[in-house]
C-alpha positions as CSV (number, residue, x, y, z in Angstrom):
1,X,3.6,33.1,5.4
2,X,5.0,32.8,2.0
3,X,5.3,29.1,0.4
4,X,6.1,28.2,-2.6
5,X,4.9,25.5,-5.0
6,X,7.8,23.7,-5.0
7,X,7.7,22.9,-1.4
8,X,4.3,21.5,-2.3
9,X,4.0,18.0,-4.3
10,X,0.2,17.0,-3.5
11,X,-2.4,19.4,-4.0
12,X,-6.1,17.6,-2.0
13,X,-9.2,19.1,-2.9
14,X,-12.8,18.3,-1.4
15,X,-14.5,17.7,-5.0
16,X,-17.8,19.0,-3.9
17,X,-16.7,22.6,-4.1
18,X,-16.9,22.5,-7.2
19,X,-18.9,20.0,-8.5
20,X,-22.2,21.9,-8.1
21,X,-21.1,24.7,-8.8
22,X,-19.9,25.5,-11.8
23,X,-18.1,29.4,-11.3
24,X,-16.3,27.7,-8.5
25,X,-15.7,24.9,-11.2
26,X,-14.0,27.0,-13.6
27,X,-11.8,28.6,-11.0
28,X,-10.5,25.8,-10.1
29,X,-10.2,24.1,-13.4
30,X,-8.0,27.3,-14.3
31,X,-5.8,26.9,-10.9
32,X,-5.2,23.0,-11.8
33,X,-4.2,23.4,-15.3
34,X,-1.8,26.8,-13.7
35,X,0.7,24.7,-11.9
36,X,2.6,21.9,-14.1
37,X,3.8,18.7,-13.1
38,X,2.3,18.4,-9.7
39,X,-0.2,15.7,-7.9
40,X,-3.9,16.3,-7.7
41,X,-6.1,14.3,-5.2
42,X,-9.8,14.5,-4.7
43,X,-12.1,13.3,-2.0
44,X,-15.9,14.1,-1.3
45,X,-18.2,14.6,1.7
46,X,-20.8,12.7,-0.4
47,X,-22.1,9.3,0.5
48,X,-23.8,8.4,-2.1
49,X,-21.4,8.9,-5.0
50,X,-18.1,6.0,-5.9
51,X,-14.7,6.0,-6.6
52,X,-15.2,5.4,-10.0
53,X,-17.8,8.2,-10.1
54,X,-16.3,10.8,-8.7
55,X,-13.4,10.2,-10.9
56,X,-15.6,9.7,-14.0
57,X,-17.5,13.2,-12.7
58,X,-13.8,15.0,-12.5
59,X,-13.1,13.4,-15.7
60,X,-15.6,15.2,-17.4
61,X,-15.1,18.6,-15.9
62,X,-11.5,18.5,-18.2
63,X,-9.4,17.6,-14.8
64,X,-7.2,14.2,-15.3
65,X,-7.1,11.8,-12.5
66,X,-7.1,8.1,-11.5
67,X,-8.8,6.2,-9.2
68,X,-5.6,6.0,-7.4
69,X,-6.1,10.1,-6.7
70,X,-9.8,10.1,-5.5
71,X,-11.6,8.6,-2.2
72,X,-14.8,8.2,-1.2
73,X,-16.2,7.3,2.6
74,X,-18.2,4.7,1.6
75,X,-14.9,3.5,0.2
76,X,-13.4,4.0,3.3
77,X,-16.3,2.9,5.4
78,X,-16.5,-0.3,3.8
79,X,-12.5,-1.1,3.9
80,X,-12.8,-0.6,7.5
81,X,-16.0,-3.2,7.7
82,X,-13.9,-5.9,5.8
83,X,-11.0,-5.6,8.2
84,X,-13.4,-6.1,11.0
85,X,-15.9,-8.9,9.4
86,X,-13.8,-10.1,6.4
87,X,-16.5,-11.5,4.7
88,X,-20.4,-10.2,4.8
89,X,-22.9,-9.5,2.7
90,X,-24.9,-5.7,2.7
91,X,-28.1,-4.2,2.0
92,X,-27.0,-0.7,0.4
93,X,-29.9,2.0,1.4
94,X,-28.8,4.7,-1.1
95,X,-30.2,7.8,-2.6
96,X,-32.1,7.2,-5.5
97,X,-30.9,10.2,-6.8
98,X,-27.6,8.3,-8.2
99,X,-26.7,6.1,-10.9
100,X,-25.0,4.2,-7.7
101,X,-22.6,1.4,-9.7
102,X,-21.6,0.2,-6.3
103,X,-18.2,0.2,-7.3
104,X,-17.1,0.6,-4.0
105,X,-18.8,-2.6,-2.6
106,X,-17.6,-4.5,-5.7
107,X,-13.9,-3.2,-5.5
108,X,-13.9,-4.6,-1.6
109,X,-15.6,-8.1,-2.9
110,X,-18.3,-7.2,-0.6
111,X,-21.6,-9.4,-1.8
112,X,-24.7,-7.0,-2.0
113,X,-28.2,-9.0,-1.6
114,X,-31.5,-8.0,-0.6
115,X,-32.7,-11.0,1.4
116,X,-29.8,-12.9,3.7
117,X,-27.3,-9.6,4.8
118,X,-25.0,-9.1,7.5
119,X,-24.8,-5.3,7.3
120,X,-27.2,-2.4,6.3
121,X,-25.3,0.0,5.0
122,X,-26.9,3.8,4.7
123,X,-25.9,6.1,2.1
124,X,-28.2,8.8,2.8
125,X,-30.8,10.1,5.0
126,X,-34.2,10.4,3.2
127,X,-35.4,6.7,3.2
128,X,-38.3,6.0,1.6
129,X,-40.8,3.8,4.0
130,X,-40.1,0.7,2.9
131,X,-36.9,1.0,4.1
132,X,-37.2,2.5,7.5
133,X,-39.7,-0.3,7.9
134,X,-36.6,-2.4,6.9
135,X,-34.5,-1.2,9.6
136,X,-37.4,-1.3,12.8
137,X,-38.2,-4.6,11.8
138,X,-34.9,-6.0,11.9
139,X,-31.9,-6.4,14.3
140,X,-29.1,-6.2,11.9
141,X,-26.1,-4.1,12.7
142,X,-26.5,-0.6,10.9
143,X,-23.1,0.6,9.6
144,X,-22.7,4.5,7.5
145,X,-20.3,6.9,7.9
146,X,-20.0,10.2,9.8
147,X,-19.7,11.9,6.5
148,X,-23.8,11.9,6.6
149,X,-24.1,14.0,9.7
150,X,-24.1,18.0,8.2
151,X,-21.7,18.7,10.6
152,X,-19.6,15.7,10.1
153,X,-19.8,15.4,14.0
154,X,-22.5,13.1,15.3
155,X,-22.9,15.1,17.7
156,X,-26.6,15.4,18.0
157,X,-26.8,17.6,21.2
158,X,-25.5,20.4,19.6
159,X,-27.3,19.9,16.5
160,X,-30.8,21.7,15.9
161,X,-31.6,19.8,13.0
162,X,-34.0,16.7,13.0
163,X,-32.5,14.2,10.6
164,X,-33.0,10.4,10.5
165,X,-29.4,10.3,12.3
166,X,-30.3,11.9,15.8
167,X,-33.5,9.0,15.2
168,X,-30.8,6.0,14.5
169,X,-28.9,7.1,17.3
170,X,-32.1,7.5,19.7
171,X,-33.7,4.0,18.7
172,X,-31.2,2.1,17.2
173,X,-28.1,2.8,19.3
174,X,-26.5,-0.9,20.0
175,X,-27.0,-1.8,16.3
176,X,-25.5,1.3,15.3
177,X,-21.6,0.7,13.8
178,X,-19.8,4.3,13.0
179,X,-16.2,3.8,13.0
180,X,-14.6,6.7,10.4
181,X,-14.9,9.4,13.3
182,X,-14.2,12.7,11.1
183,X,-10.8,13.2,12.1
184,X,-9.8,9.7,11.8
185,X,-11.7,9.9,8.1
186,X,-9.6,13.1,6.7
187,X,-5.8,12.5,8.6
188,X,-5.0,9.3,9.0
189,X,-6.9,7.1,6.3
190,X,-6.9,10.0,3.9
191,X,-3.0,10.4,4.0
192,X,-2.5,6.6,4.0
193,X,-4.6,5.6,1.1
194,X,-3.4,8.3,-1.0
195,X,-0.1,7.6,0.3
196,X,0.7,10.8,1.1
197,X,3.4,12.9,3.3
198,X,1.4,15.0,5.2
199,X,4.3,18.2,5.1
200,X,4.8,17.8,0.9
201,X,0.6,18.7,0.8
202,X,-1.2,21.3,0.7
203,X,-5.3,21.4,1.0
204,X,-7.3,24.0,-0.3
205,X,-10.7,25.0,0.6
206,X,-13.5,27.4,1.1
207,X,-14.6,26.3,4.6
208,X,-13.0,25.9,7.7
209,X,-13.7,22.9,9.9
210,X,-13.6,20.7,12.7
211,X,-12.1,17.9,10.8
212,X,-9.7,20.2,8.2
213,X,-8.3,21.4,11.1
214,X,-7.2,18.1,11.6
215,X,-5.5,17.7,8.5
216,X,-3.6,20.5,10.0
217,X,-2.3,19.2,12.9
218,X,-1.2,16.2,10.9
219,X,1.2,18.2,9.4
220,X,-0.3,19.6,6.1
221,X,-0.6,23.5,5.1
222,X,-3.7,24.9,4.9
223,X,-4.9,27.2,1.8
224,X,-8.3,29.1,2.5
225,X,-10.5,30.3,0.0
226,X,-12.9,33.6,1.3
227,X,-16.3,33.4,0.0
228,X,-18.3,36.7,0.6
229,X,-20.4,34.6,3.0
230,X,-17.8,32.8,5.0
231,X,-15.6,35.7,5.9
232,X,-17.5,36.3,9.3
233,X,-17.4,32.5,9.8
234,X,-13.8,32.5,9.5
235,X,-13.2,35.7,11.9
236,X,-14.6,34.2,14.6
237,X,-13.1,30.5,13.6
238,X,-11.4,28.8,16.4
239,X,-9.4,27.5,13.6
240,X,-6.5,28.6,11.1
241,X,-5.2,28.5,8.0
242,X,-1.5,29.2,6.1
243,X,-3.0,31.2,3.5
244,X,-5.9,32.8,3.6
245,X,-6.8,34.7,0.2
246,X,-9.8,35.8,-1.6
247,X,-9.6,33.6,-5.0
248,X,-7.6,31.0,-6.6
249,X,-5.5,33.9,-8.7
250,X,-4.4,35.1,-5.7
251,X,-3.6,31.6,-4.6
252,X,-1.3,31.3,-7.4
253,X,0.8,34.2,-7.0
254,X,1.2,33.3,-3.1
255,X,2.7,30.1,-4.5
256,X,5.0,32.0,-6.8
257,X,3.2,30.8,-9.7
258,X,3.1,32.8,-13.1
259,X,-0.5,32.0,-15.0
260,X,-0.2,30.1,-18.3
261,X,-1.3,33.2,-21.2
């Protein structure tokens, strides 16, 4: 299936491909700055990073964006919690490993405290004891977003990992509030807060998955990047992509695109 680049206005990239690691980094920095005049949009898997972060982080890898072309799912998460509660306060549980400006919470208005909250919102899943002894000895609602779960699934049955998830979801069920299921998160809210047409974009990645099948079916093409160690994995995929190639070069000349000297 041959498309060309001028079919394509938005280009959506999951930032975590190549923010750690940096031969994928170049790669892709060389792909970005190979196609002029088009629209770049970045989200992330990662719960513990912001907005303003991730765009700061992309910033300094030489790629020029706004906050207008990056998400988050704790910015998502927490715009869905405001249209439910309008106003609440939250413990954030994050991963200390973070600068964490909470730009996210503070971009919502959302009041954080550590006393009187509404919500605890989780950010990661190695908590310290302190703050699992937080969360058994309280009954406030637990709010974080699929985008925690490995698999992006919750779906702990068919899960051999033991993570503090499939524990939340054994102990804490009723006070448990999960409401970005993953292909809710990357169609529907990722199209509409990037305000996006679905057919004019095109999403690149090195993984197929349940939810990037989804984008998909909402009416986006597909670009797969092989890995040595994902080839097998995509062979015996349930799921498909428009392109599939082996590198970003080769992405380029599928698109019709002639490398900048």
């Amino acid at each position: 299936m041959k498309i060309l680049a001028h079919e394509i206005k938005n280009f959506i990239f999951c930032a975590d491909e190549m923010m750690y690691d940096i031969h994928t980094r170049r790669h892709y920095i060389k792909f970005i700055n190979s196609i002029p005049q088009t629209c770049f949009y970045f989200f992330t898997h990662n719960c513990s990073i912001s907005r303003k972060e991730l765009k700061e982080t992309l910033l300094d890898f030489g790629i020029d964006v706004s906050l207008n072309s990056v998400l988050t799912p704790n910015y998502l998460l927490l715009g869905y919690c405001k249209k439910i509660y309008s106003s609440f306060s939250v413990y954030p549980i994050v991963d200390n490993s973070y600068s964490h400006d909470f730009y996210d919470f503070h971009i919502h208005n959302i009041e954080i405290c550590d006393k009187y909250f509404d919500l605890i919102c989780l950010s990661t899943t190695n908590l310290d004891n302190h703050h699992k002894k937080l969360i058994q000895n309280s009954t406030i609602p637990i709010v974080f977003s699929s985008n925690l779960c490995k698999n992006r699934r919750l779906d702990c049955t068919r899960c051999d990992l033991e993570c503090y998830i499939s524990f939340l979801k054994l102990n804490y069920k009723s006070r448990l509030i999960i409401p970005d299921a993953p292909p809710f998160f990357n169609t529907f809210l990722l199209f509409k807060n990037l305000n996006l047409n679905p057919s004019e974009s095109l999403v690149i990645t090195n993984r197929l998955k349940y939810d990037y099948s989804k984008l998909k079916e909402a009416g986006s093409k597909m670009a797969l990047i092989l890995k040595n160690d994902s080839i097998s994995e995509y062979l015996t995929s349930p799921y498909d992509a428009d392109i599939v190639v082996d590198d970003l070069d080769n992405l380029l000349y599928f698109l019709n695109i002639i490398e900048k000297a």
